[in-house]
C-alpha positions as a Markdown table, in Angstrom:
| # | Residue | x | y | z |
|---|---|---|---|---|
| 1 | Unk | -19.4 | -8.3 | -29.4 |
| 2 | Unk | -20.9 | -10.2 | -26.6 |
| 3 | Unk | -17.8 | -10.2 | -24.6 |
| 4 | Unk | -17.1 | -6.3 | -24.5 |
| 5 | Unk | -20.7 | -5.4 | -23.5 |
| 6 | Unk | -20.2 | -8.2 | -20.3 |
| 7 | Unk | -16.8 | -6.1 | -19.7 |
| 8 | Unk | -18.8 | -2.7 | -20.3 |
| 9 | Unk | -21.5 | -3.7 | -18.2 |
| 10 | Unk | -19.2 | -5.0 | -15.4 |
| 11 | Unk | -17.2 | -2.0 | -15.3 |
| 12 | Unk | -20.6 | 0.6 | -15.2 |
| 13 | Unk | -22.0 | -1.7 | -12.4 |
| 14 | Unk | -18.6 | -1.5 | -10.6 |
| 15 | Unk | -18.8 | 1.9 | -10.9 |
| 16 | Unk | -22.3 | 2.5 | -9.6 |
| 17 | Unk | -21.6 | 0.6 | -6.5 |
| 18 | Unk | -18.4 | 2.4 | -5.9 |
| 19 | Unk | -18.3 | 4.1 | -2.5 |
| 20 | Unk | -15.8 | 6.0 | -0.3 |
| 21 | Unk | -14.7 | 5.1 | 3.1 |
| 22 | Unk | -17.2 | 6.7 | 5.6 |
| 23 | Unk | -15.6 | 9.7 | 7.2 |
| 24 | Unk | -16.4 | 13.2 | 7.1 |
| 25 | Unk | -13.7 | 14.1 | 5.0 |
| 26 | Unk | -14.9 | 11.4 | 2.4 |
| 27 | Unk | -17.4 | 11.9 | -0.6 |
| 28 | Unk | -20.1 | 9.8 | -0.3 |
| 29 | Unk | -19.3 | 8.3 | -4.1 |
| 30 | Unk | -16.3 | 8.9 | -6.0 |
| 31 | Unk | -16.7 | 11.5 | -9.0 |
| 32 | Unk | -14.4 | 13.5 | -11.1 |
| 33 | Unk | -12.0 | 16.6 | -10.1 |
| 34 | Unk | -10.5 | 18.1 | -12.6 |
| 35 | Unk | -8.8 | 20.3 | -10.1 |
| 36 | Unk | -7.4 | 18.2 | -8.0 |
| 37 | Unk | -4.1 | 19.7 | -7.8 |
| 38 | Unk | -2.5 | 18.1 | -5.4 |
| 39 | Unk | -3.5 | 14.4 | -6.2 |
| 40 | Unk | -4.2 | 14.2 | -9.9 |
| 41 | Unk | -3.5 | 10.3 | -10.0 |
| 42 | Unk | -7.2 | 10.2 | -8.8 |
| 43 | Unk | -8.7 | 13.4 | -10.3 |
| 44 | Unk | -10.4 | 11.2 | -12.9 |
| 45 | Unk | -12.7 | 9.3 | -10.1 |
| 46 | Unk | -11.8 | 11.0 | -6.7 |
| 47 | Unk | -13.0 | 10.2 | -3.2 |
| 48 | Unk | -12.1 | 13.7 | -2.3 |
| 49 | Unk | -13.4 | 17.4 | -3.2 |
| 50 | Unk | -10.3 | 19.5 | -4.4 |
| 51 | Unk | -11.6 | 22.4 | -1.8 |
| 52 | Unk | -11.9 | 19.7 | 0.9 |
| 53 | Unk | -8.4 | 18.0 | 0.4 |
| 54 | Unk | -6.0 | 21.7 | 0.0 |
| 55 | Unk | -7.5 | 22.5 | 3.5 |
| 56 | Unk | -6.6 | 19.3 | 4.8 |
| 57 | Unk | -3.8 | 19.2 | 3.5 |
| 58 | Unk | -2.3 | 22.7 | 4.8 |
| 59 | Unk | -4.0 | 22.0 | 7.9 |
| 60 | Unk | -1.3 | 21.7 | 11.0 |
| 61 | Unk | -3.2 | 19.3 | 12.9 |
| 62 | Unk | -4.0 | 17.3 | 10.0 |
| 63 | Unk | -0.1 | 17.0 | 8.8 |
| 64 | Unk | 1.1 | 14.3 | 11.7 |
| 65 | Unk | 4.5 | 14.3 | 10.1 |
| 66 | Unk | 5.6 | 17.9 | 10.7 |
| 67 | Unk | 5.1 | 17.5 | 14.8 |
| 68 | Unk | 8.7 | 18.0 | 14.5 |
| 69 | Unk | 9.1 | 20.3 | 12.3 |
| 70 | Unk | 9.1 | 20.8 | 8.2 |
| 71 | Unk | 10.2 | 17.6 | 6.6 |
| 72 | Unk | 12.1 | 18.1 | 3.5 |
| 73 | Unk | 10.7 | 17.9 | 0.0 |
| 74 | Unk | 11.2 | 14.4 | -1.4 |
| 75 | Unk | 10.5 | 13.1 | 2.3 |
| 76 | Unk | 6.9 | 14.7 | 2.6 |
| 77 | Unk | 6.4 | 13.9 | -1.2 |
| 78 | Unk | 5.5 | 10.6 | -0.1 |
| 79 | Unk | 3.4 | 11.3 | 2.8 |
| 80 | Unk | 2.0 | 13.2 | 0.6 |
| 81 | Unk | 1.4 | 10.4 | -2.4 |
| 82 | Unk | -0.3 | 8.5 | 1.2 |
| 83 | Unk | -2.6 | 11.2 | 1.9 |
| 84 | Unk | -3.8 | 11.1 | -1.6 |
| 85 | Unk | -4.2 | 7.7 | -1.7 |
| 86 | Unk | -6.0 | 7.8 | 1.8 |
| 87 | Unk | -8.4 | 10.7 | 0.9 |
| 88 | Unk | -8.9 | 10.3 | -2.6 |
| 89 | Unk | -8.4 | 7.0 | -4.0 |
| 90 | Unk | -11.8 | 5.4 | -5.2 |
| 91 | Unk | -10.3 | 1.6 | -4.0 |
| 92 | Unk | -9.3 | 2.3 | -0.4 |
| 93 | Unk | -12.7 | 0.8 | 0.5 |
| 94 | Unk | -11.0 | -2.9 | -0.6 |
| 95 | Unk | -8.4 | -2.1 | 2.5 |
| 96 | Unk | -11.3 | -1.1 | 4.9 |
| 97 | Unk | -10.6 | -1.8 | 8.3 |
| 98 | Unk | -13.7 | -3.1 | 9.7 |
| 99 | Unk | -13.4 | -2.0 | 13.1 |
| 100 | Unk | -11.8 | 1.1 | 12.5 |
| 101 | Unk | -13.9 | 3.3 | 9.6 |
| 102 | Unk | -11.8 | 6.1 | 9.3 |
| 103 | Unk | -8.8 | 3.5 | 9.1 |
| 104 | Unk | -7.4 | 1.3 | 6.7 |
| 105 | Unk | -6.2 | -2.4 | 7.0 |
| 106 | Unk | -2.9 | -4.2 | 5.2 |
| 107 | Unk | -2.8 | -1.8 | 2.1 |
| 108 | Unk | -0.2 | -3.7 | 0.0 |
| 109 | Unk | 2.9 | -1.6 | -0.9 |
| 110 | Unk | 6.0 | -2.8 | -2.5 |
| 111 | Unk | 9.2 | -3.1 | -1.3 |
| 112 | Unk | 11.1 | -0.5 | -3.3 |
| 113 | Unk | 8.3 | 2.3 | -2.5 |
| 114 | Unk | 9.0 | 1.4 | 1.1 |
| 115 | Unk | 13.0 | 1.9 | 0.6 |
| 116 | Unk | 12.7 | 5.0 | -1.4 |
| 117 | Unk | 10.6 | 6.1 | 1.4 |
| 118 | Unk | 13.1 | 5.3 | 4.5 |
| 119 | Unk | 16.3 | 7.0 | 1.9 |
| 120 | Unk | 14.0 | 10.3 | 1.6 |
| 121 | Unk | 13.6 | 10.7 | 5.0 |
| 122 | Unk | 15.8 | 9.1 | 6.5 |
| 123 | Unk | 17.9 | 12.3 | 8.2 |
| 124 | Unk | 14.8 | 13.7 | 8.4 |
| 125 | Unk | 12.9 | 13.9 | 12.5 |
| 126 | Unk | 10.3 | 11.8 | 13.8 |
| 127 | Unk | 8.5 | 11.8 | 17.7 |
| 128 | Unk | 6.7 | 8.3 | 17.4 |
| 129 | Unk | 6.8 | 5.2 | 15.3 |
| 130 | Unk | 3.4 | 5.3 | 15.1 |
| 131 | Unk | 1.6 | 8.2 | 14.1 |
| 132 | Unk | -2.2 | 6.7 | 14.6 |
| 133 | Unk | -1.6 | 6.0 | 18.6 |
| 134 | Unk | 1.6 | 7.8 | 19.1 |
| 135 | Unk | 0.7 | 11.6 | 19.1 |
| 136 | Unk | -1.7 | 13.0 | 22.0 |
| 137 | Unk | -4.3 | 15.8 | 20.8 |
| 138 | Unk | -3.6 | 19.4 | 21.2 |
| 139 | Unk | -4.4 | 22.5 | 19.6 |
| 140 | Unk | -3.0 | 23.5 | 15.9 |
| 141 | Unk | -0.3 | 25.9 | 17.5 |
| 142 | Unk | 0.9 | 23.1 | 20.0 |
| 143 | Unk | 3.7 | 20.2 | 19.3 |
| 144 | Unk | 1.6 | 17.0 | 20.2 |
| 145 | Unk | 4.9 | 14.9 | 20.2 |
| 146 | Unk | 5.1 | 12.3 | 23.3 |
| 147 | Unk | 8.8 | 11.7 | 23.3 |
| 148 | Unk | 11.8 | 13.7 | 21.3 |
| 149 | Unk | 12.7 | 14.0 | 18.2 |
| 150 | Unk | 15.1 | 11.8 | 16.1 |
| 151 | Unk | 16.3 | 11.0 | 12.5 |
| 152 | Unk | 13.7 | 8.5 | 10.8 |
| 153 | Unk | 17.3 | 6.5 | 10.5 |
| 154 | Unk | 17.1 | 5.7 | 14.2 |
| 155 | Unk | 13.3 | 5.4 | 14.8 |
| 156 | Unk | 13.0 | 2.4 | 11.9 |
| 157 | Unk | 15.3 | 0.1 | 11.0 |
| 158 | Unk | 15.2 | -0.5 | 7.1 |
| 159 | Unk | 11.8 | 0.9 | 4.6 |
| 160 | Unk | 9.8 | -2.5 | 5.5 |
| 161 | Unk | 9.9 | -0.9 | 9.7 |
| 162 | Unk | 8.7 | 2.2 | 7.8 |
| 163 | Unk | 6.1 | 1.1 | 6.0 |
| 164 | Unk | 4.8 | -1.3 | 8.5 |
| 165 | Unk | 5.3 | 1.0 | 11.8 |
| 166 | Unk | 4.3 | 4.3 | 11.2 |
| 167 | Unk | 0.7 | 3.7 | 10.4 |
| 168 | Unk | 0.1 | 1.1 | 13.1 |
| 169 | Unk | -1.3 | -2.5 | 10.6 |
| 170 | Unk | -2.4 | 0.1 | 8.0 |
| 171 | Unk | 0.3 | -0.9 | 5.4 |
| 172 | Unk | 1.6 | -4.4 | 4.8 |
| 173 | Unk | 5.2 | -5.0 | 2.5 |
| 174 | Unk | 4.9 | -7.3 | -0.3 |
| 175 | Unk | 6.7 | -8.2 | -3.2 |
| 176 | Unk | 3.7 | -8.8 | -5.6 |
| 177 | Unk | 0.1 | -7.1 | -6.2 |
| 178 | Unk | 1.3 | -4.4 | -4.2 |
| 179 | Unk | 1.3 | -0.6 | -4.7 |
| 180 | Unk | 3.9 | 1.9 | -5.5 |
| 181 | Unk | 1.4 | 4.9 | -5.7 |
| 182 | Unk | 1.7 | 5.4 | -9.1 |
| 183 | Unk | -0.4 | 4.9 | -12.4 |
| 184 | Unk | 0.7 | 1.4 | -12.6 |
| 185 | Unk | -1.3 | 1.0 | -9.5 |
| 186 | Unk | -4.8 | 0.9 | -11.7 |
| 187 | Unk | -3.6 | -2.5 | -13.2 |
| 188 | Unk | -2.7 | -3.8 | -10.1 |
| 189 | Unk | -6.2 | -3.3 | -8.4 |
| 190 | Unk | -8.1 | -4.6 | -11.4 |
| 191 | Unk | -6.2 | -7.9 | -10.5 |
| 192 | Unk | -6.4 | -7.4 | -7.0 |
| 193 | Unk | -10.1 | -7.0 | -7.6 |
| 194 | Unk | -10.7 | -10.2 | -10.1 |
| 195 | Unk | -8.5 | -12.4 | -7.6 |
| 196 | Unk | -10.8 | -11.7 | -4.4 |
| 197 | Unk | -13.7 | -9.4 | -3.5 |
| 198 | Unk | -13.5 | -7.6 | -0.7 |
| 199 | Unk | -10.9 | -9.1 | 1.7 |
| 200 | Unk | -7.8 | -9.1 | -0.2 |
| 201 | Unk | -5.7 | -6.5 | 2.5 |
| 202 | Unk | -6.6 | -9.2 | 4.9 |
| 203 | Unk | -6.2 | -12.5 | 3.6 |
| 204 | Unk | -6.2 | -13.0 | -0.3 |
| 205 | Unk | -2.7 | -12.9 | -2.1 |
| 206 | Unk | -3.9 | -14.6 | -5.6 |
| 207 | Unk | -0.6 | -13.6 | -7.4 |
| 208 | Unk | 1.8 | -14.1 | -4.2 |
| 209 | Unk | 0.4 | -17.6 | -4.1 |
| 210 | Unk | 0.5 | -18.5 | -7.5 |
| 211 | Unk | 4.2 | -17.6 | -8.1 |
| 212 | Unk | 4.9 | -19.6 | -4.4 |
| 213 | Unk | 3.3 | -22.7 | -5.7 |
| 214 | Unk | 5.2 | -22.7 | -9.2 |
| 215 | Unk | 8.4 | -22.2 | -7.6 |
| 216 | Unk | 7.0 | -25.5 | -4.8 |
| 217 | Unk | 6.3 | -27.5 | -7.9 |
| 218 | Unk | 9.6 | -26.8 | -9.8 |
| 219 | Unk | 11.9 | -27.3 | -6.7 |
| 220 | Unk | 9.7 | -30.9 | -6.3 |
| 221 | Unk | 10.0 | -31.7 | -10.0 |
| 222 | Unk | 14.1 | -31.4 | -9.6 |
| 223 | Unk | 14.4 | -33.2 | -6.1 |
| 224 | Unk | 12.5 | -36.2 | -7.6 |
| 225 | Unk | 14.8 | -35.8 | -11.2 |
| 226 | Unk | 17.7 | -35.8 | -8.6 |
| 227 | Unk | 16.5 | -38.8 | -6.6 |
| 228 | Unk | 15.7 | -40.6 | -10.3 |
| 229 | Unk | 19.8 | -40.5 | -11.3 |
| 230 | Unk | 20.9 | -41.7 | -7.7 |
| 231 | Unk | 18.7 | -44.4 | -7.9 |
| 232 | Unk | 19.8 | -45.7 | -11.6 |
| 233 | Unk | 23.7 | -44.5 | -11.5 |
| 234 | Unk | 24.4 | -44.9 | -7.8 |
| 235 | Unk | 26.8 | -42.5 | -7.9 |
| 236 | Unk | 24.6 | -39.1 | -7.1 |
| 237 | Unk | 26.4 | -37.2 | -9.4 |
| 238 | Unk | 24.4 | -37.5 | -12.3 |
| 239 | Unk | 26.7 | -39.0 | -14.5 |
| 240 | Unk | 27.2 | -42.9 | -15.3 |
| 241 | Unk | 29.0 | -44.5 | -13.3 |
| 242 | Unk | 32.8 | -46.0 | -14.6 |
| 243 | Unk | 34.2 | -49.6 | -13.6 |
C-alpha cells in the first residue's frame, strides 16, 4: 500500500509541475480537451486549446510545408502528427531548446517513423531543407520559398536526412527510447523521464547505453573464450588438437 501511494503521489506532483513550452501559442499548463480533433493522442492533458490549434493549423503562414503547394494526404499526415506533438504534447518541455524557447532540441524519433515519412512524401515538393531558417517572411497570400521546388526524393537523401534536416537540430534518429508519434510514445517518456531529468534530448540515452554495453560485454566475454582454446589447443580452431 505504501508503494502505490509513493507512485500516486509522484505522478500528482509530476503533474502539478507540468508546464508547456513558453510561446504564445502554448497554455501555460497542460489540461484536458476533449475536443481536440485534430490531435486527440494528447486531448487527455493538452498543451494546446482546440480553438487555438484548428486556427493554426489552417493558417497558411503557419503550414511551412505547403510553400509549394498542397502536399498529399499521407505526406502532410505526418507533419501533421509533428504539429501535434509540437503544440500539444505535455512532454515537449524535456526537448526544450534552451536558447531557442519557441524551439525544440534532439526530440528522439525512430528510424522507421523517419522512413515512412521520406516514402509518404517522397514525390511530393519541397523549397528548403530546412524549414526553421530556410523560408523568408512574407504575407499569407505570398510563396516565401528561397529556391525552387523539387521532389522531397532529391532534397534528402534517405528518412534519417528527413528527419534530421528539415527542422534544423530539432529531431535527432535513434533506434531506442525514441518516438513514433503514437500511443506507445507514453511508455517511452515515462522511461525517458525515470532514466534522466531534464536533459535527455541532449545528452542522456539510458536505454541506448545499456543495450551498447551488454553487447561490449558479450563480444569481450567470447574474444577472451576464443583466446582461452588457442591458448590450451594451439590449433585456434576450437577443437583438440590430433597427432
Amino acid at each position: 500500500m505504501l508503494w502505490i501511494a509513493i507512485v500516486l503521489l509522484c505522478g500528482t506532483v509530476r503533474q502539478l509541475e507540468a508546464t508547456c513550452l513558453a510561446t504564445g501559442s502554448h497554455k501555460a499548463s497542460p489540461s484536458p480537451e476533449p475536443d481536440l480533433r485534430d490531435c486527440p493522442l494528447y486531448s487527455k492533458n493538452a498543451c494546446c486549446s482546440a480553438d487555438t490549434y484548428d486556427k493554426m493549423s489552417t493558417s497558411p503562414e503557419t503550414a511551412s510545408w505547403n510553400r509549394c503547394g498542397p502536399l498529399s494526404t499521407k505526406c502532410e499526415q505526418f507533419f501533421k502528427q509533428l504539429s501535434c506533438f509540437y503544440h500539444c504534447s505535455p512532454d515537449t518541455t524535456i526537448w526544450a531548446n534552451s536558447n531557442l524557447s519557441n524551439h525544440l532540441l534532439n526530440v528522439p524519433l525512430c528510424p522507421g517513423f523517419c522512413s515512412q515519412w521520406y516514402k509518404a512524401c517522397k514525390n511530393d515538393l519541397t523549397c528548403t531543407r530546412n524549414w526553421n531558417s530556410g523560408l523568408r517572411s512574407s504575407n499569407a497570400t505570398e510563396t516565401n520559398c528561397t529556391s525552387e521546388c523539387i521532389p522531397f526524393s532529391k532534397m534528402y537523401k534517405s528518412g534519417r536526412d528527413l528527419c534530421e534536416s528539415s527542422e534544423g537540430d530539432s529531431f535527432k534518429v535513434r533506434s531506442c527510447n525514441c518516438l513514433n508519434m503514437d500511443k506507445d510514445d507514453e511508455q517511452v517518456i515515462k522511461s525517458v523521464i525515470q532514466g534522466d531529468s531534464t536533459k535527455v534530448g541532449v545528452t542522456a540515452k539510458p536505454e541506448c547505453r545499456e543495450k551498447r554495453n551488454t553487447m561490449n560485454k558479450l563480444k569481450l566475454s567470447i574474444r577472451k573464450r576464443s583466446l582461452f582454446v588457442e591458448d590450451i589447443d594451439g590449433s585456434g580452431s576450437g577443437f583438440p588438437t590430433t597427432d
